[in-house]
C-alpha positions as CSV (number, residue, x, y, z in Angstrom):
1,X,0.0,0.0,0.0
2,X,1.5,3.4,-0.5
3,X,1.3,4.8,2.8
4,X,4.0,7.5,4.3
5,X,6.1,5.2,5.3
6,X,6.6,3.4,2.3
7,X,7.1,6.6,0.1
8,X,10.2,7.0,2.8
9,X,11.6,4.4,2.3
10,X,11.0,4.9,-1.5
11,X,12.6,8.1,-1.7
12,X,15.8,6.5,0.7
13,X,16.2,3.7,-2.2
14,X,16.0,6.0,-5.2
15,X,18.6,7.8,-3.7
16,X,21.0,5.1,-3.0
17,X,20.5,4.0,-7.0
18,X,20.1,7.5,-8.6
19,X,22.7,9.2,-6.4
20,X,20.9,12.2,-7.1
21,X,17.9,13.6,-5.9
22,X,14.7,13.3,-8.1
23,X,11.7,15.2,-7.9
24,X,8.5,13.0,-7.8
25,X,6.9,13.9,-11.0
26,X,10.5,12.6,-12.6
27,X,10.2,9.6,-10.5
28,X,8.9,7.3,-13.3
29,X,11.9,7.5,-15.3
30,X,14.0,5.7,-13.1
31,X,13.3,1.7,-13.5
32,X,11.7,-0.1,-11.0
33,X,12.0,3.3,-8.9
34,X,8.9,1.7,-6.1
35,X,10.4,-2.0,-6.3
36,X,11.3,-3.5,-3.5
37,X,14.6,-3.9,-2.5
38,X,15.9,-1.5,-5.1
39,X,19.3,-0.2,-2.7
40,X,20.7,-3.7,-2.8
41,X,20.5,-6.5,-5.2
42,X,18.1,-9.1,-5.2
43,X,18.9,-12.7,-3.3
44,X,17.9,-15.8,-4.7
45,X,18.4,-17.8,-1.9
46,X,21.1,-20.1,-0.4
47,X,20.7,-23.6,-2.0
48,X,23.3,-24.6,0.3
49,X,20.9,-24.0,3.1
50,X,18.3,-25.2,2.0
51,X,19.1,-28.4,0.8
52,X,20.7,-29.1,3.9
53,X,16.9,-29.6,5.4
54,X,16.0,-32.3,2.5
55,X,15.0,-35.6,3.6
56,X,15.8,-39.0,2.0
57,X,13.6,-39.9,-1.1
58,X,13.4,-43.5,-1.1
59,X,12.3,-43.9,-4.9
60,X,15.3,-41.5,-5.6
61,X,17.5,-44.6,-4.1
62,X,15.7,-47.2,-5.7
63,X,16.2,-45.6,-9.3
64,X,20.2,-45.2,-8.6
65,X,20.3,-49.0,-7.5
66,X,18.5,-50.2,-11.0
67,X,21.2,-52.2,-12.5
68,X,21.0,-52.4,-16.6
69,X,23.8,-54.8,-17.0
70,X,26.4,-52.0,-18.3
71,X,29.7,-50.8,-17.0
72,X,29.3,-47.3,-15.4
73,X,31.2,-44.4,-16.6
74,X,29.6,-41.5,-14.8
75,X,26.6,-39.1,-15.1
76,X,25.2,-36.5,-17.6
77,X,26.8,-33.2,-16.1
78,X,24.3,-30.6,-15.4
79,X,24.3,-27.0,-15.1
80,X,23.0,-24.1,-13.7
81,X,20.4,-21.8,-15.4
82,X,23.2,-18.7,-15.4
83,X,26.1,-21.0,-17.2
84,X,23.0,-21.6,-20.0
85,X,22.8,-19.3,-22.5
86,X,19.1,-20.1,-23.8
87,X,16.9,-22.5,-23.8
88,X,13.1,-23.1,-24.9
89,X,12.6,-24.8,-21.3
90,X,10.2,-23.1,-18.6
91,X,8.8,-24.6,-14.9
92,X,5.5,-23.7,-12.9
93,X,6.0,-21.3,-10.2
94,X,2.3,-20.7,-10.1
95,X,-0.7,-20.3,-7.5
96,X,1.5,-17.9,-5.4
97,X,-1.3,-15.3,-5.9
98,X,-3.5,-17.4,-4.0
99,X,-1.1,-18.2,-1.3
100,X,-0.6,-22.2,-2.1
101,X,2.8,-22.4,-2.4
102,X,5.8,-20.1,-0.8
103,X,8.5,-18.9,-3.0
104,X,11.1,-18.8,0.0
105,X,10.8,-22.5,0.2
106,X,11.8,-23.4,-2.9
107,X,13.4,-20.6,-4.8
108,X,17.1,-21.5,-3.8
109,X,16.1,-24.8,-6.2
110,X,15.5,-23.0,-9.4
111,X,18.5,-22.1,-10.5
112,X,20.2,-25.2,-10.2
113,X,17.4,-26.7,-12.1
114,X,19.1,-25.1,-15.2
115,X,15.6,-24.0,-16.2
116,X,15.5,-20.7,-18.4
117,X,12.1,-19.3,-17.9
118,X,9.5,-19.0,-15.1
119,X,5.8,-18.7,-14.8
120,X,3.8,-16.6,-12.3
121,X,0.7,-15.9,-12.0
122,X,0.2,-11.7,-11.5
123,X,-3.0,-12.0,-8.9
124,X,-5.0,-8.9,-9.3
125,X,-7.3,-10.1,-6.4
126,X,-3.9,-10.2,-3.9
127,X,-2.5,-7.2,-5.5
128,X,-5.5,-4.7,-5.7
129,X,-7.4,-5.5,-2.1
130,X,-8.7,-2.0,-2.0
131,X,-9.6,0.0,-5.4
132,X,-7.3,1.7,-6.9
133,X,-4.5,0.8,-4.8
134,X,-1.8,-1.5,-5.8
135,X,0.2,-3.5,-3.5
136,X,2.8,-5.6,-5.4
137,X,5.2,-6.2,-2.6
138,X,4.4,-10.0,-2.7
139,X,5.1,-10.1,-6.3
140,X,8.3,-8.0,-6.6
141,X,10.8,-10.7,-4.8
142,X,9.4,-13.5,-7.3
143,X,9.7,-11.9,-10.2
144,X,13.0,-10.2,-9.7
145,X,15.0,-13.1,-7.8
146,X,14.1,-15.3,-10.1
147,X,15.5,-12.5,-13.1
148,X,18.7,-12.2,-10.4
149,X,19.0,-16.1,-11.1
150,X,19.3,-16.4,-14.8
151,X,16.2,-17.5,-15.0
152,X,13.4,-14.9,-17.2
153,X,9.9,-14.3,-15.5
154,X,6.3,-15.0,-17.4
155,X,3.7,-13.4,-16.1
156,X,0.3,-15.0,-16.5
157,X,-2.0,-11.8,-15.7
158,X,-5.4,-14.0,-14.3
159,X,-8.3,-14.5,-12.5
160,X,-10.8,-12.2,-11.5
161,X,-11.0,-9.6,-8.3
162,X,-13.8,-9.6,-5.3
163,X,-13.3,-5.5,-4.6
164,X,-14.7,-5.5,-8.3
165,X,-17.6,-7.8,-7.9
166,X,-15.7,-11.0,-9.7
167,X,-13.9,-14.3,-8.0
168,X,-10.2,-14.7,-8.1
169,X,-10.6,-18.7,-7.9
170,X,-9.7,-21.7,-11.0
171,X,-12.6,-21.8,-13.5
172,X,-14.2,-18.6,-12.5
173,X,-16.0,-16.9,-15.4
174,X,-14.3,-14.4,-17.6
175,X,-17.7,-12.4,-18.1
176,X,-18.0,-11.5,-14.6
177,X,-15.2,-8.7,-16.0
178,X,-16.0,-8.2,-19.2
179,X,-19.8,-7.8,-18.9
180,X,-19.1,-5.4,-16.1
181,X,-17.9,-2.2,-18.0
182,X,-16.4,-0.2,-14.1
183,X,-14.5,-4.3,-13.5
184,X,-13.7,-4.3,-16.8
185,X,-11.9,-0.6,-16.8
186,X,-10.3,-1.6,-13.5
187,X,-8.5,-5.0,-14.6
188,X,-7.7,-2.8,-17.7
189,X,-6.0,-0.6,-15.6
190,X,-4.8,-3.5,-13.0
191,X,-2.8,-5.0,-16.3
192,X,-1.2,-1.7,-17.4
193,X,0.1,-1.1,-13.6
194,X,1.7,-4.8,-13.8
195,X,3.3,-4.3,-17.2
196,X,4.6,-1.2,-16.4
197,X,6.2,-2.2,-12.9
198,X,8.1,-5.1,-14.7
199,X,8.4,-4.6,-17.9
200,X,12.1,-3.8,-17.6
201,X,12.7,-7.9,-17.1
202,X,9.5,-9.0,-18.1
203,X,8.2,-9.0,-22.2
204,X,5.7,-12.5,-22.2
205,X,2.1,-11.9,-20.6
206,X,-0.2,-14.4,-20.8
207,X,-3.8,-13.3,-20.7
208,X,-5.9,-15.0,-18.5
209,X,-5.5,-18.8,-17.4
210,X,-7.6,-21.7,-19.0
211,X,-11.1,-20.2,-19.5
212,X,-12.3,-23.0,-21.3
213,X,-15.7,-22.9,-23.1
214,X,-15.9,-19.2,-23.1
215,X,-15.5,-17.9,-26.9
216,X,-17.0,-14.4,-26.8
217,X,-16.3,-13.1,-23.5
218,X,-12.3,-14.4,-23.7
219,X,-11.8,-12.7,-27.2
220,X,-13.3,-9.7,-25.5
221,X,-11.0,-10.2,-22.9
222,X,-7.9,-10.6,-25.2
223,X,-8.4,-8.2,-27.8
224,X,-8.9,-5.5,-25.2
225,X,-6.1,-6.6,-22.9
226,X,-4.0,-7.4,-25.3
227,X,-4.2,-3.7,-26.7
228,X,-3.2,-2.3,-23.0
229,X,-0.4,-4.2,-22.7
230,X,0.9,-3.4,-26.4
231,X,0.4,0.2,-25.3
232,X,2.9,0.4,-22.3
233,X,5.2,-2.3,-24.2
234,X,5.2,-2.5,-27.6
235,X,7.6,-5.4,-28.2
236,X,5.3,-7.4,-25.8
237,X,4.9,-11.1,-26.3
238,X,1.4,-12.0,-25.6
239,X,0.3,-15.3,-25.4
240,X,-3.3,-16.2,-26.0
241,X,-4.1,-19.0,-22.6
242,X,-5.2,-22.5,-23.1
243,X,-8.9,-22.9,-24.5
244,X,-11.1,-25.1,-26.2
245,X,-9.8,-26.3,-29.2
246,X,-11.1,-25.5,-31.7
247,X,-13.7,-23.0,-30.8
248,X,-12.6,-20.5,-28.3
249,X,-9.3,-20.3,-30.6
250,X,-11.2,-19.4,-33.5
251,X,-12.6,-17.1,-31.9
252,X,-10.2,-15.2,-30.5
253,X,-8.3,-15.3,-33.9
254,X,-11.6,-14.1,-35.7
255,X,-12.2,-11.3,-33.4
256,X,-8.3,-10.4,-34.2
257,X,-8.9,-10.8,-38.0
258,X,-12.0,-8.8,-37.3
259,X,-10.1,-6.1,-35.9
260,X,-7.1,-6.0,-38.2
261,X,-5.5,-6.7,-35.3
262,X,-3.7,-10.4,-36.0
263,X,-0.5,-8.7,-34.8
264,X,-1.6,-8.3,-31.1
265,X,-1.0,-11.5,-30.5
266,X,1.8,-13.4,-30.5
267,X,1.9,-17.0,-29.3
268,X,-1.4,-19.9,-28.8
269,X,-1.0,-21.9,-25.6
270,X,-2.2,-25.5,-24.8
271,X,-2.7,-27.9,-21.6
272,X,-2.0,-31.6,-22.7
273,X,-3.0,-33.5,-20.1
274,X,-3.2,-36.9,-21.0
275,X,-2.2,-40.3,-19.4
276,X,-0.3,-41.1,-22.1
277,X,2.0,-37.8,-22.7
278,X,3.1,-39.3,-26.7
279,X,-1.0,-39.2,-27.8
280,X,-1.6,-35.2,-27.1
281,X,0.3,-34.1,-30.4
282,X,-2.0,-35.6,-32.9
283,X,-5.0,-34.7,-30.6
284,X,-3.8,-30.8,-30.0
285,X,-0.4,-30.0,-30.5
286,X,-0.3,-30.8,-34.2
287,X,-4.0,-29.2,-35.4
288,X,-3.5,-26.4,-33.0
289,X,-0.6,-25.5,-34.9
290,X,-2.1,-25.9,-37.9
291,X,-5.0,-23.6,-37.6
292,X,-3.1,-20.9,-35.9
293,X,-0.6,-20.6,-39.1
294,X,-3.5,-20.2,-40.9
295,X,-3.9,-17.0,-39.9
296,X,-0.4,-16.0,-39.4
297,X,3.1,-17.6,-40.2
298,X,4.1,-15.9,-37.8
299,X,2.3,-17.6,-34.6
300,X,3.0,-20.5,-32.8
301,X,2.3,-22.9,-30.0
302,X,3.7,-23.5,-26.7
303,X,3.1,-26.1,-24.1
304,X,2.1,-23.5,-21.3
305,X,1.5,-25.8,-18.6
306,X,1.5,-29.6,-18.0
307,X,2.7,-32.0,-15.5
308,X,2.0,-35.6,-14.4
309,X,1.1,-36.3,-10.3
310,X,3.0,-38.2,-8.2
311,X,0.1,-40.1,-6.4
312,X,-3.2,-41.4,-7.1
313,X,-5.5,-37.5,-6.9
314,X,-9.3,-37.1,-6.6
315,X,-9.0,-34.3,-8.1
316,X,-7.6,-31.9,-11.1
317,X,-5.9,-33.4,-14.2
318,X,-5.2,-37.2,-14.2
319,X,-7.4,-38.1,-11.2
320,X,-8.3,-41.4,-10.2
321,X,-5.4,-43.3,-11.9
322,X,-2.5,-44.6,-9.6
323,X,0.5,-42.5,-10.8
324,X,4.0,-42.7,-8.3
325,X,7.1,-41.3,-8.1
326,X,8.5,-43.3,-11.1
327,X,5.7,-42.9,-13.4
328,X,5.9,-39.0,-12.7
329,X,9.6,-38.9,-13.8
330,X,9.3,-41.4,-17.1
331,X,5.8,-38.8,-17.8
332,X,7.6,-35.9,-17.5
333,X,10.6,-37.1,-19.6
334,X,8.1,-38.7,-22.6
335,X,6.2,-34.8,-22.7
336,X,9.6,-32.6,-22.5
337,X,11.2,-34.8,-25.1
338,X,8.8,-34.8,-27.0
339,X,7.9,-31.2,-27.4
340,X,11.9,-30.3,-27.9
341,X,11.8,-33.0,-30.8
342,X,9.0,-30.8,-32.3
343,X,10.2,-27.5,-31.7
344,X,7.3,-26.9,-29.2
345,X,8.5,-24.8,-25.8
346,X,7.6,-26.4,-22.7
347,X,6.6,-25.4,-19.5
348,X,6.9,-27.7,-16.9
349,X,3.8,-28.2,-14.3
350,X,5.5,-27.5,-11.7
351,X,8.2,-27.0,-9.3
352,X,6.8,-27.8,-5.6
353,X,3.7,-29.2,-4.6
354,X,0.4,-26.7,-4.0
355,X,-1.7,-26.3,-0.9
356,X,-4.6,-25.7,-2.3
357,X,-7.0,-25.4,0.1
358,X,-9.0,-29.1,-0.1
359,X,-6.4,-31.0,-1.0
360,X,-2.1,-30.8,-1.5
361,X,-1.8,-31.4,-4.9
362,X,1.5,-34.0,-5.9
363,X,2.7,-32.5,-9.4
364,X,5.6,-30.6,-7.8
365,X,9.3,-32.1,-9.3
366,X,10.1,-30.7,-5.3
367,X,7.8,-32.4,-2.3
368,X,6.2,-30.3,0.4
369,X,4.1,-31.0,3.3
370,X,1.1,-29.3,4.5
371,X,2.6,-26.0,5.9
372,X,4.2,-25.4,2.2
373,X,7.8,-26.6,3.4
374,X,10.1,-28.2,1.0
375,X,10.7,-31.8,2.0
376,X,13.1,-33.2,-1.0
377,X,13.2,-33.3,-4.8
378,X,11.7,-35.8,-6.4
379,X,13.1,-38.0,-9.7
380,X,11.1,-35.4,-11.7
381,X,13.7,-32.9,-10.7
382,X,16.6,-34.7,-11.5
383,X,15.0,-35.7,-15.0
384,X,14.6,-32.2,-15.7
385,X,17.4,-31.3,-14.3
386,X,19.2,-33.4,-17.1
387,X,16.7,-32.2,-19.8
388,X,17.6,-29.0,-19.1
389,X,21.1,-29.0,-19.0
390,X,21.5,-30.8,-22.5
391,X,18.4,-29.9,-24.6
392,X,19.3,-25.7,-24.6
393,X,18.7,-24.2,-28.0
394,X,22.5,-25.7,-29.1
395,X,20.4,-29.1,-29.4
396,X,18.0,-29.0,-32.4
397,X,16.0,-31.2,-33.4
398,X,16.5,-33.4,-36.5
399,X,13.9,-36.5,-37.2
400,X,11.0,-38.0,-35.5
401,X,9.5,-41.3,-35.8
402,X,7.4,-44.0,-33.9
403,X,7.3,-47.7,-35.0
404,X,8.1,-51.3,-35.0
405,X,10.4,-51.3,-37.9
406,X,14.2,-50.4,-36.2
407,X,13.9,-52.9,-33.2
408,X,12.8,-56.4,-32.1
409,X,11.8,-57.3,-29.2
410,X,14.3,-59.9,-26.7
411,X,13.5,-60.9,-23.4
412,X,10.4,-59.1,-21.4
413,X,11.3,-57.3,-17.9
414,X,7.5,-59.0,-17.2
415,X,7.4,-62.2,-18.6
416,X,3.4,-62.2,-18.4
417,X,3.7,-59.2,-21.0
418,X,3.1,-59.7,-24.3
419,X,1.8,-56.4,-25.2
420,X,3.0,-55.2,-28.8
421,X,5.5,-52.7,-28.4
422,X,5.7,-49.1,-30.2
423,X,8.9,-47.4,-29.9
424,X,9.4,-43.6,-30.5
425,X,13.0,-42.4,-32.4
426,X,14.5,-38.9,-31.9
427,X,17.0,-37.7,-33.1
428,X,18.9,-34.4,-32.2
429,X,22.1,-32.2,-33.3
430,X,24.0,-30.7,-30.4
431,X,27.2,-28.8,-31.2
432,X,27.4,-30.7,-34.3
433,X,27.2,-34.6,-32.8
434,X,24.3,-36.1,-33.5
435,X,22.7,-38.1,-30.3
436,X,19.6,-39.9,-30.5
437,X,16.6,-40.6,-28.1
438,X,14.3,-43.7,-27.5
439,X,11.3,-44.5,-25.5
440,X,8.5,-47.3,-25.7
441,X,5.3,-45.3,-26.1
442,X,2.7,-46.9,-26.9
443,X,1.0,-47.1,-23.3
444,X,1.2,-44.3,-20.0
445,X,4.2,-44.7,-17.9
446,X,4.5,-47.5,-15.4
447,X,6.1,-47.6,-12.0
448,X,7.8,-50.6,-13.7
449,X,11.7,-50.8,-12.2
450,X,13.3,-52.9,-15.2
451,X,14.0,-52.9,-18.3
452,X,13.0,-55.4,-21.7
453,X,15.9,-56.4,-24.2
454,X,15.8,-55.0,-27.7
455,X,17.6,-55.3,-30.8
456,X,17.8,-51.7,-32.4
457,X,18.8,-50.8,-35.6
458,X,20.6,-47.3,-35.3
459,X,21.1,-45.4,-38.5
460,X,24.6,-44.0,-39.6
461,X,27.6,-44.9,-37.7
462,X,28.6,-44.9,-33.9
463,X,33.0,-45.2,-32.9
464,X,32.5,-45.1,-28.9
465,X,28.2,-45.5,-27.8
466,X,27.2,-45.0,-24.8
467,X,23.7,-45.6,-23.0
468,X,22.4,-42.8,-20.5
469,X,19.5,-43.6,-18.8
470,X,17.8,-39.9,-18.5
471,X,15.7,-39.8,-14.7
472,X,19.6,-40.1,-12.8
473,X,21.8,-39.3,-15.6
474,X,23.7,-42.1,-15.1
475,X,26.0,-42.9,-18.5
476,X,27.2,-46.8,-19.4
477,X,29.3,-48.1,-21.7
478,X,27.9,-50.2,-25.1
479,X,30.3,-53.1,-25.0
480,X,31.8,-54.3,-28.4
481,X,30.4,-57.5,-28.3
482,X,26.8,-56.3,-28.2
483,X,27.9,-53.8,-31.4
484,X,27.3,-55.1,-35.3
485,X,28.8,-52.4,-37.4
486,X,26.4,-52.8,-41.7
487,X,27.3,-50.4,-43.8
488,X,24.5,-47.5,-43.1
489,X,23.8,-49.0,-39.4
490,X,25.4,-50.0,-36.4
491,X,22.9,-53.0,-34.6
492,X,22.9,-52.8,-31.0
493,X,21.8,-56.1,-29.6
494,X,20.5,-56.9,-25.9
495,X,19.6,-53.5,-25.4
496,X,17.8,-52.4,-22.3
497,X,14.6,-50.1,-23.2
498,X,11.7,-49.1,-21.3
499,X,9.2,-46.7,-21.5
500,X,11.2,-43.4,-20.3
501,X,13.5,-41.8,-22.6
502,X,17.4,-43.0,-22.8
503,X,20.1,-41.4,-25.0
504,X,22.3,-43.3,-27.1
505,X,25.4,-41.3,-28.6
506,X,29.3,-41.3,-28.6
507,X,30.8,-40.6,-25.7
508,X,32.7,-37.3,-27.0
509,X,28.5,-35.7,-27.5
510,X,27.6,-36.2,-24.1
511,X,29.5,-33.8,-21.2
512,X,30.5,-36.2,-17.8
513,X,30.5,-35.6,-14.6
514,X,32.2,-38.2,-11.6
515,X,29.5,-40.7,-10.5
């Protein structure tokens, strides 16, 4: 609130920035001049600290003591998010503007992850509690720590505000703003107040969050929000949330084409949540992409929110089915490797668990209990952790396929199984060394610990292979005597495979660390 006080203390930290005195009226020119924090940089956190209060994760164990019959060499070397100079990769940091998570417990963990980008959510309902006066001071330390980290800030501006007769809850309705014309006018003016604050690190603002099955009041929504935010920052990214396909996005994009106003809008977001991570291209990813270039080569897609619990839920996405610790890992692997092999950026739902307040929801790659305290990271971290680190924007992607036709199956981890196997080929250039990807996917991910035998027919050649399994990182040698060297192929036989991505490349493409 901007009481006496806090103009101050204001004044005080202009000064210590400035080192001149600046009349209030000049005040605006000076970035960030009413952050917090501005007389001293921000802190992200000790990781040090923090990690010294992490428990044991037992599945974390278990993973480390799977033995696939191959000589150990080491483990994929990771990095932190400031040694990374890009990447397409993003993680949740949402549902602080309702209070269920707390950024101080996990913060010190994000820029290890290696992650490049971070969403938040801007909560108009936490940030305006009386009208016409803004209190951002929750905000501020998320969105500039996590800038301090390396790590760039998306801000999903959302949900609705009960000092302007509208609820600031999931699935609210968007015309409870937009058929108010005074609401309407004040989130209008809530939105130019967050864009102008942050804009200095901040350029992506996502408009609203999954307001499915509302065509006419989101394009409202958009077209006018959308021109607000384009007015204080021009060069603005602005993404268009996840809808219903295909309606709500048509109808945004003919209220745009309506308009002549196709260039508002930048990028068309999507929530694939589906058991089985591998069948949401052909069902959304693909078409949505499709009917977006329609109108515009220049739009795309991104994957703006999607993770995979860790427990069997009652509630939210992919309830009822009896996900654990290893499924959430191998999930999470099959949908981030995926999206990289199609040029798709990916945001990663999410980085600790969420209090909401009916149930603690188990999609965070970090664990909390009740009181919003971290507890350990899961596997899900440490896959990401390693997808992070290697798939930056020096990996591109190169060829796709899912078939039958480069393996056979050998021996069955589950003798009693005898389902028909479909097995899905990527293959990447990084820094010029071409490394390859595989991953039964014809089913969701099991909490199976073991591995079936393949044959696999690998195009091209291979002088020194190595086999990285991709939740620890941990790299093996290929022996010789499981090597047939054809002409256009090298045939790798007795191959473990299961259905999380592995890496197969020569040793010289992948970057080692000590075991």
């Amino acid at each position: 609130m901007m009481r006496t006080p806090v103009l101050v203390w204001v004044c005080l930290a202009t000064l210590a920035v400035s080192a001149e005195v600046v009349s209030f009226k000049d005040a605006a020119k000076i970035k960030s001049w009413d952050a917090w924090g501005d007389a001293k940089p921000p802190t992200p956190g000790d990781t040090a600290v923090t990690l010294k209060k992490e428990r044991p994760c037992v599945t974390w164990k278990k993973l480390n003591a799977l033995d696939p019959g191959l000589k150990a060499i080491g483990r994929l070397a990771v990095r932190d998010a400031k040694e990374i100079r890009s990447s397409k990769w993003s993680v949740g940091c949402e549902t602080m503007d309702r209070d269920y998570a707390d950024w101080d417990a996990f913060k010190a963990l994000l820029g290890p992850l290696g992650v490049k980008h971070g969403r938040l959510f801007s909560g108009w309902a936490k940030t305006e509690q009386e009208k016409n006066t803004y209190d951002f001071s929750w905000l501020d330390p998320q969105v500039r720590e996590m800038a301090a980290m390396g790590v760039k800030p998306w801000v999903c501006l959302s949900y609705g505000n009960p000092v302007w007769g509208s609820d600031f809850r999931l699935g609210m309705k968007v015309g409870q703003v937009t058929d108010n014309p005074e609401a309407f006018e004040a989130w209008l003016r809530y939105c130019t107040a967050c864009v102008n604050r942050y804009k200095d690190v901040v350029d992506e603002w996502e408009i609203w969050n999954e307001p499915f099955g509302q065509t006419a009041e989101y394009a409202e929504l958009f077209f006018r929000t959308a021109k607000a935010i384009r007015a204080v920052q021009p060069e603005a990214k602005i993404y268009c949330t996840a809808v219903s396909f295909p309606k709500d996005y048509e109808g945004v994009l003919e209220r745009l084409k309506r308009e002549n106003a196709l260039d508002l809008a930048s990028t068309f977001l999507y929530h694939p949540y589906h058991p089985n991570p591998d069948q949401s291209y052909a069902r959304i990813a693909d078409p949505l992409r499709k009917l977006v270039k329609r109108y515009s080569e220049s739009y795309d897609i991104m994957q703006g929110e999607c993770g995979c619990p860790s427990q069997l839920e009652f509630a939210h996405a992919m309830n009822n089915i009896e996900w654990t610790e290893y499924a959430q890992a191998k999930w999470n692997l099959r949908r981030t490797v995926g999206d990289a092999a199609r040029s798709i950026p990916c945001n990663v739902f999410t980085m600790i668990d969420l209090q909401y307040t009916f149930m603690l929801q188990s999609f965070g790659l970090v664990r909390s209990n009740t009181l919003k305290e971290f507890v350990y990271r899961r596997p899900s971290y440490y896959a990401m952790q390693n997808v992070f680190s290697f798939l930056d924007d020096d990996a591109h992607p190169e060829h796709l396929a899912a078939d039958t036709a480069w393996f056979e199956m050998g021996k069955r981890f589950d003798p009693r199984d005898s389902a028909k196997r479909k097995l899905t080929a990527v293959r990447f250039s990084r820094s010029g060394k071409p490394v390859r990807f595989y991953w039964f996917s014809d089913q969701r991910p099991s909490d199976m610990l073991g591995f079936d035998r393949i044959t696999l027919y690998v195009p091209g050649q291979l002088t020194d292979p190595v086999w990285v399994e991709m939740i620890t990182g941990r790299v093996f040698e290929l022996p010789a005597e499981m090597l047939r060297r054809e002409d256009d192929r090298v045939v790798i036989s007795n191959l473990p495979m299961w259905d999380s991505p592995v890496m197969i490349a020569d040793r010289a493409a992948v970057p080692l660390r000590p075991e």
